[in-house]
C-alpha positions in Angstrom: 29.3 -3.3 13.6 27.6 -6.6 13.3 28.2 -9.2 10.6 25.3 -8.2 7.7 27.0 -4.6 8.2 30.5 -5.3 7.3 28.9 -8.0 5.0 26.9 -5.8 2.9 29.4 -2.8 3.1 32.1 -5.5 1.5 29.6 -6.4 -1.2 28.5 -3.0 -1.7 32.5 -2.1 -2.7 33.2 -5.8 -4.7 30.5 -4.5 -6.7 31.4 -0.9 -7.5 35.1 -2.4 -8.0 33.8 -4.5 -10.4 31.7 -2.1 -12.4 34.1 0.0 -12.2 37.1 -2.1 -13.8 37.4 -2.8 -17.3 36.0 -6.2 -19.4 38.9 -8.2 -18.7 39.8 -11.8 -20.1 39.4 -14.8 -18.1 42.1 -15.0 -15.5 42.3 -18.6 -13.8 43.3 -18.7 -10.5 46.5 -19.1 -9.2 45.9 -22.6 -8.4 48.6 -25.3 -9.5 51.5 -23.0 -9.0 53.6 -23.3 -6.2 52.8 -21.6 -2.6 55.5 -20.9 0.1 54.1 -21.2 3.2 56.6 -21.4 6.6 56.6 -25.4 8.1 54.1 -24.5 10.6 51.0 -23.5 8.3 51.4 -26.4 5.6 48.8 -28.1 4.9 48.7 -32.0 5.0 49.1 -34.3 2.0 46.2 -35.6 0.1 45.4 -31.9 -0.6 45.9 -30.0 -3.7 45.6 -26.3 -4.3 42.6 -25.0 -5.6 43.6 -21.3 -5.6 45.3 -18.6 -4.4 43.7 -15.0 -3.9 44.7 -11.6 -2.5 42.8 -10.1 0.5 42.5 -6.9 1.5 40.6 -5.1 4.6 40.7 -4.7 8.3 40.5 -6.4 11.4 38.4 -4.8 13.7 38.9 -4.7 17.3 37.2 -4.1 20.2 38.0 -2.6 23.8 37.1 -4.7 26.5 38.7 -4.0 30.0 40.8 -1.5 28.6 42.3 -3.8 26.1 41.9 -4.3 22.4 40.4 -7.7 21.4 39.6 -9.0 17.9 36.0 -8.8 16.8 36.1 -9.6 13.3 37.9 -9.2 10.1 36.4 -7.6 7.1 38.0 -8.5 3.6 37.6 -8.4 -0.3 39.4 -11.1 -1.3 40.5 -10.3 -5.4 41.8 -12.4 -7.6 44.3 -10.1 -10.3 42.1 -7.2 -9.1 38.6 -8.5 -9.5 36.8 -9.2 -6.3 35.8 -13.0 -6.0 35.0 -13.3 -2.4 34.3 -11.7 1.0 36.0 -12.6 4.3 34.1 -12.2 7.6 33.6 -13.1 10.9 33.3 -16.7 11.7 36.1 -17.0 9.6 34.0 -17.2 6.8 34.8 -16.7 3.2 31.7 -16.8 0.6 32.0 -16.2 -3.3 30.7 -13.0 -4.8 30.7 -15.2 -8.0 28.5 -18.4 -6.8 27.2 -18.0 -3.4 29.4 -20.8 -1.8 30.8 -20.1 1.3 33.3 -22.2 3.3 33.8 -22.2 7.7 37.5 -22.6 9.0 38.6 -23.1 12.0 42.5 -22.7 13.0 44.7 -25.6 13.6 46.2 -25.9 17.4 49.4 -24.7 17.0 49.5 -24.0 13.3 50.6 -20.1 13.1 53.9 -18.5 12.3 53.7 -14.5 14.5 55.6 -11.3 12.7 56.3 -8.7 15.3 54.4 -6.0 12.4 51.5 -7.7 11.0 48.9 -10.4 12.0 50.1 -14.1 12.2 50.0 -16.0 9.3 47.5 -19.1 9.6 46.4 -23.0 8.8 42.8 -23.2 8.9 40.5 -26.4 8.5 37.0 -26.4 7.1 34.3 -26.8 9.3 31.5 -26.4 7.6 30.5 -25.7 3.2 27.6 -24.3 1.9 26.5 -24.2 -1.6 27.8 -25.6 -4.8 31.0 -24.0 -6.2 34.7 -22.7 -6.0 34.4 -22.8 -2.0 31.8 -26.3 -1.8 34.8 -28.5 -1.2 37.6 -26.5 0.4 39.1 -28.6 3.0 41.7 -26.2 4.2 42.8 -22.4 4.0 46.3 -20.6 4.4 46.8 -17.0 5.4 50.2 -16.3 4.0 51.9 -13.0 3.9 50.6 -11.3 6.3 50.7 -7.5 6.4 49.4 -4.8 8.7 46.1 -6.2 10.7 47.7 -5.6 14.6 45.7 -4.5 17.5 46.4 -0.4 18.4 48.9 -0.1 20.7 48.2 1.2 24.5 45.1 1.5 26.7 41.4 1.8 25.2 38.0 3.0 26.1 35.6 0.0 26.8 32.9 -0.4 23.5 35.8 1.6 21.3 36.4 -0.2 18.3 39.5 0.4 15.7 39.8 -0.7 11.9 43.2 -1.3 11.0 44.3 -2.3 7.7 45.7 -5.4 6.7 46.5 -7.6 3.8 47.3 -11.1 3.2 47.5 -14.0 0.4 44.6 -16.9 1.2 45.0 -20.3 -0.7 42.1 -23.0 -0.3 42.9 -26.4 -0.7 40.8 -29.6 -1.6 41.3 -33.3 -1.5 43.1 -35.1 -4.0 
């Protein structure tokens, strides 16, 4: 599954989600309100929150000499239910309201494992695109990890597996 596929398949279900949900008020965010993230995944002073959204979706893996790899993940990311961005390989994360994407790469030694779900995460922008929620994210958590491991045992080479996961991403800006 390349990245356009899980792209538009994401956009494809953000959009039913959303036609599907009723009117709702304007819900900000949960930016300003205070995030617990372990020591290891802080992020740096001089940034502030900008916000804080749920993701939900898979990480898919790959067989490669009989063992599973990560290929990509494939996320809605919602904020109180309504879809407000996509999460894809790269990372990437791009706004389903404005188009602006931002690039992270992970911090050397900036992870916290769990023994049942995918580590939590510091990531620092590498790249923006676009002018909007995601044009000058700096950095991005993922907190609260759950689900998202690799299958357990031997594999087929080319297999691939979709296992579900969730998590809790905040981006951050300067200032």
């Amino acid at each position: 599954m390349n990245r356009v596929t899980v792209a538009l398949a994401l956009v494809t279900a953000a959009v039913g989600l959303a036609a599907c949900s009723a009117p709702q008020t304007s819900v900000k965010p949960l930016a300003q309100q205070e995030v617990s993230a372990p020591d290891a995944v802080k992020v740096p002073a001089g940034n502030s929150l900008l916000a804080s959204y749920q993701g939900d979706g898979v990480q898919i893996y790959q067989c490669a000499k009989a063992a599973w790899t990560l290929l990509e993940p494939a996320a809605t990311i919602s904020d109180h239910g309504k879809p407000v961005a996509l999460h894809f390989k790269g990372p990437i994360w791009v706004s389903t309201v404005d188009g602006s994407e931002v690039g992270a790469t992970a911090v050397p030694g900036a992870s916290v494992k769990h023994a049942d779900a995918v580590p939590e995460l510091l990531l620092k922008a590498s790249e923006n695109h676009g002018k909007g929620q995601f044009a000058d994210v700096t950095y991005v958590q993922r907190l609260a990890t759950k689900g998202g491991l690799a299958p357990a045992g031997k594999c087929t080479d080319g297999a691939q597996a979709s296992v579900p996961y969730s998590a809790t991403y905040t981006f951050w800006v300067k200032g």
